[in-house]
N, C-alpha and C positions, 0 to 999 in steps of 0.2 A: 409821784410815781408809785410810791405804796399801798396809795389810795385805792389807785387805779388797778393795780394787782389783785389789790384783797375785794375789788369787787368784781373778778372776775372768776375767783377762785370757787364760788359755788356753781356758775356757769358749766366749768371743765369736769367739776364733781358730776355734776347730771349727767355730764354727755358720755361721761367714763360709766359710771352706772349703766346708761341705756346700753351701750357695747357690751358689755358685761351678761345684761339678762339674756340673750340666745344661748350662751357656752353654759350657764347654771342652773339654766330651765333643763339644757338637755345632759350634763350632768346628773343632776338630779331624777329624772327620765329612768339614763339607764341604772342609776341604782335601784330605783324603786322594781323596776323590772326585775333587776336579778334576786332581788329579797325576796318577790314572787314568785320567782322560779324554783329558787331554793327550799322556799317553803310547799309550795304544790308536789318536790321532787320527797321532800320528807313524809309528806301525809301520805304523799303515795305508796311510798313502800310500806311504811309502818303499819297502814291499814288496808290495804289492796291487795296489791301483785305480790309480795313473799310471802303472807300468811294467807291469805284469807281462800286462794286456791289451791296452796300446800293442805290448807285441814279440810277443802272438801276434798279432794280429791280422795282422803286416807277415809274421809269417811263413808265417802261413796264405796270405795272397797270391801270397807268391814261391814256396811249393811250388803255389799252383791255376795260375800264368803263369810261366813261364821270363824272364830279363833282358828286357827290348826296351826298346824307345823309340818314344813316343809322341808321332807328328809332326805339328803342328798349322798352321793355315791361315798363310802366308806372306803378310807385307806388301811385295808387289812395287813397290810405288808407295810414295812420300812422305803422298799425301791418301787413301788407300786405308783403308776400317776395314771392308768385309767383301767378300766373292769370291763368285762361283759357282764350280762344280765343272766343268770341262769333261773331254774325253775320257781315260779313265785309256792310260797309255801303258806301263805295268807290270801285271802281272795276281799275284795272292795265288801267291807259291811263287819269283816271277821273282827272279832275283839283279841286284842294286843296285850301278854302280860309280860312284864321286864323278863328277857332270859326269851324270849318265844324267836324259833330263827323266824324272820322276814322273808326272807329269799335269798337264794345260793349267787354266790358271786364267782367270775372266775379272776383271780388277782394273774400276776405274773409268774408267781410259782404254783397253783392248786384251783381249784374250786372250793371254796369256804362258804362257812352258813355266816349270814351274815344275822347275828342276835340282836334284837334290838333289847336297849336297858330302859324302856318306860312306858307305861300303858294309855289304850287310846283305842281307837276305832281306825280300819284303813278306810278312810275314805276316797281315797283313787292311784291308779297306779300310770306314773309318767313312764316308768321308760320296763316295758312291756319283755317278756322272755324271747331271748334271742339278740336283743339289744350289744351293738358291739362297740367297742372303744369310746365309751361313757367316761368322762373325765371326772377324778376328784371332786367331790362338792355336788357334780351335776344332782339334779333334782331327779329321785326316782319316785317316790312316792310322796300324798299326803293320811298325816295322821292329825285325825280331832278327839277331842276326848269326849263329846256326847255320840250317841248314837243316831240322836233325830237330827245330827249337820251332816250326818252322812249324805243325803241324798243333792245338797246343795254342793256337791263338788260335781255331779255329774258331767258337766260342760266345760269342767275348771280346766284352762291349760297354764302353761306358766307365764305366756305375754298375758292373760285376762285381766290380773290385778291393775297391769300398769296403765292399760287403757284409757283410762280417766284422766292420770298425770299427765299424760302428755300432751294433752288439748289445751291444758291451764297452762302449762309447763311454755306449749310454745305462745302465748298470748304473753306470759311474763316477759320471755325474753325477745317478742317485738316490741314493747313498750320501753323494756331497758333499752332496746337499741336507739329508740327516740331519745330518751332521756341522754345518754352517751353524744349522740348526732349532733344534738343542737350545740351544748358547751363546744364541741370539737369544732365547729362550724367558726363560732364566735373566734376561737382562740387562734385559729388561722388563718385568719381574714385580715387583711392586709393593714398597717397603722393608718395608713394615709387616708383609709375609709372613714368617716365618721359620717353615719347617715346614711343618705344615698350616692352621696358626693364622693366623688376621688383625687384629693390633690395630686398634681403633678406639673411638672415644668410644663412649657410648651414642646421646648424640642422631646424631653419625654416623649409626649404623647405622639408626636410624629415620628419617632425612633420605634415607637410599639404598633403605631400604624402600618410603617413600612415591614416590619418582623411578625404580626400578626399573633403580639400577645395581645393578653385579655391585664390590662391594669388592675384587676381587682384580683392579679394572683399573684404580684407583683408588689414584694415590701419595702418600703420607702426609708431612706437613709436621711433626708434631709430634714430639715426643721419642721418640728412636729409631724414627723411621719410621711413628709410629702418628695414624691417620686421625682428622682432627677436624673439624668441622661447615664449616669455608671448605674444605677439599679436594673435600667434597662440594658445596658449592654454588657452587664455579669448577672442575667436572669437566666435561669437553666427553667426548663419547664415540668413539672413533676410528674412522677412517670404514673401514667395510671394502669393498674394491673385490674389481669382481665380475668373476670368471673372465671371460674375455673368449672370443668366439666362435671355435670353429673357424673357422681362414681355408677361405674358399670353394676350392676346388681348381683351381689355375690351368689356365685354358684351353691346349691347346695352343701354342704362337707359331705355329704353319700356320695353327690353324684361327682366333688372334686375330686375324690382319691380312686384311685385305679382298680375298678372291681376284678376281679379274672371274669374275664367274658368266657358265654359258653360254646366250649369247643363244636366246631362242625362234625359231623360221624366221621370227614376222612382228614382229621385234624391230628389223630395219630396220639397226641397227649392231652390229661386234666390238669386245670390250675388250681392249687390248692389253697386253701387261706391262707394265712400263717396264724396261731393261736398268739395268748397274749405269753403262754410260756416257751412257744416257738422260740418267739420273740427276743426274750430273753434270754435261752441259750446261747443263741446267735449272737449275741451282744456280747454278753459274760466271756466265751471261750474265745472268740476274736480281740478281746481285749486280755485277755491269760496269755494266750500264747503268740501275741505281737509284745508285749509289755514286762511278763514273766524270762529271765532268763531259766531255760529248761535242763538240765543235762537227767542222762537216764545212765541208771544199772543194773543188772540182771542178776538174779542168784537160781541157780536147784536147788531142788527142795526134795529128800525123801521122805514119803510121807508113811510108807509102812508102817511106823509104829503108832501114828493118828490113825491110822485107818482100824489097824486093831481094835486099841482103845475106845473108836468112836463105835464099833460094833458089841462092843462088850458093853457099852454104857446103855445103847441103846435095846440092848439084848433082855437091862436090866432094870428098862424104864415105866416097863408096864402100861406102856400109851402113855403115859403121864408128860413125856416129851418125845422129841426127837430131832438128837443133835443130825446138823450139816459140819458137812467141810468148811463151810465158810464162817460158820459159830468158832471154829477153833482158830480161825486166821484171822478174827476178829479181835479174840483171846489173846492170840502172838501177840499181835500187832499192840495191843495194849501194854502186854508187859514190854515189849520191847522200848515202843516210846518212855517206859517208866524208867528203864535203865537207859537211856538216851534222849535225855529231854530235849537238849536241842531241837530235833526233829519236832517234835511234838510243841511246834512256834508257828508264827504268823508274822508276815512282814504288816507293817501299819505305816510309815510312809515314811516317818523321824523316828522309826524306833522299831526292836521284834519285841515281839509278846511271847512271852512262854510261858505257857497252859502248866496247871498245875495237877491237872486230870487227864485223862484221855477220853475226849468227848470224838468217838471215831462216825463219819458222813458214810452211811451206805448207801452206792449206787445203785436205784431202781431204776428198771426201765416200767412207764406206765404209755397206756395210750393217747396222752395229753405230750409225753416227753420224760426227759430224764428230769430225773427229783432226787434228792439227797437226803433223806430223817436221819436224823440223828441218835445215836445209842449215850447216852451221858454215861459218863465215869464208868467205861467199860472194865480200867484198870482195879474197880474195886468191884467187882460183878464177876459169880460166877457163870459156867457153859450155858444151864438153865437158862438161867436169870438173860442172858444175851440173845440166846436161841428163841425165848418168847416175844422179847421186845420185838426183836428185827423183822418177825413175823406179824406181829402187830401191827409196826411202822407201814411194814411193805404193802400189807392190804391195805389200810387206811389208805396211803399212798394213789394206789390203784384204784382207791373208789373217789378222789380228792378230798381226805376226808382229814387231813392232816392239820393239826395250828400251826400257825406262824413259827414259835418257839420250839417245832419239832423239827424244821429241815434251815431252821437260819442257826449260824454260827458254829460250830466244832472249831478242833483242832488238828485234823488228818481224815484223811479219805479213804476207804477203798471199794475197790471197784471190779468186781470177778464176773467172767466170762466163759468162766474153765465149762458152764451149764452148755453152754453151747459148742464147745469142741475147739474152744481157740487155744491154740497153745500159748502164744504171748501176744504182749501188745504196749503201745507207749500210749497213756491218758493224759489228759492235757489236765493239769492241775487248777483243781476249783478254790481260786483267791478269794479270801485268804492266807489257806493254810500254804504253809511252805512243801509240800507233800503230797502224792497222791502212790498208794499200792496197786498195781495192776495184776489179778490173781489169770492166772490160766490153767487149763486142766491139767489133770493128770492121766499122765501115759506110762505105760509099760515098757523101762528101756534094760536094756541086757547092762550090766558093767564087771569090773573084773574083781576077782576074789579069789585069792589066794588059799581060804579055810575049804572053798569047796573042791569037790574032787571033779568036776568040770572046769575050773577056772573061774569059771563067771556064776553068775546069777542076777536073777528077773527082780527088779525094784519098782515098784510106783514112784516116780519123779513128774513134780511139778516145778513152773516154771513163772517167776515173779518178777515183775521191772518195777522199780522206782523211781518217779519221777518228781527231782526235787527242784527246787527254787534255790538258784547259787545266791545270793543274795542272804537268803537266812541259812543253809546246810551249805556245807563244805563237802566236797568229795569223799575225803575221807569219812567226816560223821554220817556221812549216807553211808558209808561201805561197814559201820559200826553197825548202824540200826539195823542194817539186813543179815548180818552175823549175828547179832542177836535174834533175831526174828527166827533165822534157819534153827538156830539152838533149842528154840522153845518146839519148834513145831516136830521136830526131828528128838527129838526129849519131851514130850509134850507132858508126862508128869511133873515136869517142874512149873511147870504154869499152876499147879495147885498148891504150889509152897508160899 
């Protein structure tokens, strides 16, 4: 019986063997496949599709443009996120030395010269005088530093460079999407496939005949992959999502935002732009006085003995100046912050700040809007010395000719009107100072007096409101500062002690 076994045993060997080679032929199949796939998917990249279109394309560029630089909108202000374009003050070809203005911007507070700090040639200008709500960074100009790549910008716009990359760009990424397609294809295709073939029961398949699934989407629980009557009746079908729409093609941003259209003759009113420091008013004072608690107080002011002295000074200036009334309420207002620093603070959000100078914000009216320059340490400056800045400021102001650090930050504000015949008025306080003086003219009022032999007698009285922020000034320290204030102005030699 052993005999008989053991010569049977190479018999079963063979016939196991032959069963054997279809499963390790095609084993073997698919590996070799994917070791070529993998290796086709490496050479690829490494030498094709990520380099070899990335460096023409950049080279394509640098022989169609020569080097330059591409100079984009400057934030000349701190709150500033976009400009108009005002007068260019260099023209295409002009040579550029560090310090030369470019062209006039208008920021959200002013119109600035905008100085460029390095030398070059313009070679072209993108975004052209008159140009409105130009964003940060946008691209206004190119600068090269030869003179003979000047004329090679002539056609240049900003989509030019990119031209070339995107013809490589998208050949890459239809290739990647092959590359991605086929593995995903393999990795969700059913176990039970192997080949062309699809295991499954019988009732399977009559269960998928009668439901009119496709078995080959359909993955198989049973031995070795192969489909049996629960796969089919816990097959949910995958959802296929549908191409999605061309996106509609974006409107211009000119033609998106709401131009003011032009009025008919019997339309009765003009729509006016709004500038970029419009803008900013409007935002600023709307967030003051929703945000700011306000309270206001009012004091008299006789100014007879200012008016004297300010005719005597001026009597004895020889042209060499000429004090205002409002040179002296500047003065007040400084020493009086000095004797009441409170006042002389700014809320900051977790905390007040108290100024250790009196850096006072004079209100100009310009024809762009209201602007604010600033007088630094008016508390250590005499009449002169105040009288010329503010004069200074004010025209500067008036032609936009101001820097940054001449109308940002102080520490109090004031703001007179008296030039125009207002007697009082409440100003809406420019955050962050805790304060703003509201000056109004001076009038001629009768009051009573005992030394004359009428009774009365004619005074000049002016008439001031303060409007503080309860938050950093208390009632009372507001009613301090302006008792002092009246002291100085109404004694106004003691402002030179």
């Amino acid at each position: 019986m052993s005999a008989s076994r053991s010569a049977q045993l190479p018999r079963l060997l063979s016939r196991a063997a032959k069963l054997a080679t279809p499963a390790t032929a095609r084993l073997a199949a698919i590996r070799a496949s994917a070791r070529q796939m993998s290796t086709a998917r490496v050479s690829t990249r490494s030498n094709g599709l990520r380099t070899a279109p990335f460096v023409r394309a950049r080279q394509y560029s640098s022989k169609s443009y020569p080097e330059h630089q591409l100079v984009g909108m400057p934030a000349l202000s701190p709150t500033m996120t976009q400009g108009n374009v005002g007068q260019w003050q260099k023209q295409v070809g002009d040579r550029i030395e560090p310090g030369d203005v470019l062209v006039e911007i208008e920021t959200d507070k002013a119109q600035m010269d905008f100085e460029f700090q390095e030398e070059g040639y313009l070679a072209k200008i993108l975004a052209p005088t008159g140009t409105k709500d130009l964003g940060i960074d946008s691209p206004v100009a190119i600068i090269v530093e030869n003179e003979a790549d000047v004329a090679a910008f002539a056609d240049y716009s900003p989509d030019a460079k990119a031209e070339a990359a995107p013809v490589q760009e998208t050949a890459v990424a239809k290739e990647e999407a092959k590359e991605t397609a086929a593995p995903t294809k393999a990795s969700t295709s059913s176990p039970a496939e192997s080949g062309d073939r699809i295991f499954a029961s019988p009732l399977a398949k009559m269960l998928a005949k009668e439901k009119n699934i496709d078995l080959a989407q359909v993955k198989g629980t049973g031995p070795r992959g192969r489909i049996v009557k629960a796969d089919i009746e816990g097959f949910v079908a995958p959802v296929v999502e549908k191409a999605a729409p061309a996106p509609a093609a974006k409107a211009p941003k000119a033609a998106a935002k709401a131009a003011p259209a032009a009025p008919s003759v019997s339309a009765g009113y003009t729509d006016i732009p709004l500038t970029n420091m419009r803008k900013v008013i409007a935002t600023r004072l709307t967030e003051a006085k929703s945000t700011i608690p306000h309270y206001y107080l009012t004091q008299n002011i006789t100014m007879d003995n200012v008016n004297k002295l300010r005719k005597s000074l001026n009597s004895a200036a020889n042209g060499l100046y000429k004090l205002s009334v409002n040179d002296f309420v500047i003065k007040a207002a400084a020493s009086a912050l000095r004797d009441v620093p409170d006042v002389n603070s700014s809320w900051q959000g977790e905390f007040v700040r108290q100024h250790h100078h009196a850096d006072i914000a004079v209100a100009a009216s310009t024809p762009a809007g209201l602007i604010t320059p600033i007088v630094r340490t008016c508390d250590a400056k005499g009449l002169k010395a105040i009288s010329s800045e503010v004069r200074d400021l004010v025209t500067r102001a008036r032609a936009n000719k101001l820097k940054p650090e001449e109308f940002q930050g102080g520490s109090f504000t004031v703001s007179n009107l008296g030039m125009f015949g207002i007697s009082s008025f409440s100003a809406i306080i420019n955050p962050p100072h805790a304060a703003i003086l509201s000056v109004g003219t001076t009038e001629t009022k009768l009051v009573l007096d005992e030394a004359s032999e009428k009774g009365f007698k004619a005074v000049e009285n002016m008439s001031v409101q303060l409007s503080a922020d309860h938050r950093v000034v208390d009632g009372a320290t507001g009613a301090l500062f302006l008792k002092a204030f009246k002291g100085y102005l109404e004694n106004p030699l003691t402002m030179l002690l």
